[in-house]
N, C-alpha and C positions, 0 to 999 in steps of 0.2 A: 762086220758089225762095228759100229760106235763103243770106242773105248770109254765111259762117262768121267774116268778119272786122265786118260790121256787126253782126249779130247777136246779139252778148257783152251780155247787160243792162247799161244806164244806169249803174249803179249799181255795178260790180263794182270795185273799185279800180283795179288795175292793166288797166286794158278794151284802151289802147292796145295792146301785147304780147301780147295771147290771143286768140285764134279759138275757133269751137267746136270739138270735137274729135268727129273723125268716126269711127263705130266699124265697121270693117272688119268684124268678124264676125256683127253682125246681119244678119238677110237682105236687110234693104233700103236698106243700110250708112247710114243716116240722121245726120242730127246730133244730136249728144243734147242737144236742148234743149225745155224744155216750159213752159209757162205755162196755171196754172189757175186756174180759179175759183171761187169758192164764193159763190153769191148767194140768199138768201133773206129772209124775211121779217125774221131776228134778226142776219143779218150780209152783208157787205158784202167779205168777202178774197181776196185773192190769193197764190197760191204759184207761185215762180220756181226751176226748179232747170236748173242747165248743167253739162256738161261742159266743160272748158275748157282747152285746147292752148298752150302757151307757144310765141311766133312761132320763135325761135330754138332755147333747150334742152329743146324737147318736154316739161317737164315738164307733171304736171297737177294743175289744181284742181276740186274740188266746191264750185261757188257755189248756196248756197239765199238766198231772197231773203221775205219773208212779211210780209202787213200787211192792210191797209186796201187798197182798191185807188185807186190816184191819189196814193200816197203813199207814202216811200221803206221805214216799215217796218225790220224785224231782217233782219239779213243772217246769215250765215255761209261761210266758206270753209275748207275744209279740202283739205291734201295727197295726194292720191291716185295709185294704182298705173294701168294700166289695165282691170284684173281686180275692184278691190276697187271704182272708182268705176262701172266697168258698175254691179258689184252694188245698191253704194247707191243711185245713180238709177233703177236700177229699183224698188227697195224702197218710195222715199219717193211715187213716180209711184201706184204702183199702193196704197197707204196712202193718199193725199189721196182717187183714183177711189173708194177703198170710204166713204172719208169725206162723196162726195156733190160734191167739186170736181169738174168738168168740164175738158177740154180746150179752150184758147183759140188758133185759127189764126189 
């Protein structure tokens, strides 16, 4: 099972202070976190997206993470609601899947 406190990618600035943030109203109240891949003949990427729980003021961020795979790659983080960040990770999940990335467990 998913560590929520180890879990936070390598990479995320503030990692110490965030968990993943677990979402209550999926059915399977999962953690929202995904790593995929894209391997082919012309490329070699990876894409990281997480939801992410502030230890203390519940606040939350959407960290994306994209590159190369084995390599730290462009990040992003942005401030999210819990409504608005379901929406975005699921948006960009199912965006990369039509793209041909794959799910990485």
């Amino acid at each position: 099972a998913l560590d929520p406190k180890l879990s936070v990618d390598k990479y995320f600035p503030d990692r110490k202070n965030y968990h993943l943030f677990k979402d209550a109203k999926t059915r399977d109240s999962s953690y929202l976190s995904c790593t995929l891949h894209c391997i082919n003949n012309t490329s070699n990427k990876l894409y990281v997206i997480q939801l992410l729980e502030h230890d203390t003021n519940k606040s939350l961020k959407l960290f994306s993470r994209w590159g190369k795979i084995d390599s730290k790659g462009s990040q992003e983080v942005k401030s999210v609601n819990c409504v608005t960040g379901y929406k975005l990770y699921m948006k960009k999940c199912q965006e990369k899947i039509k793209k041909g990335y794959l799910e990485v467990f």
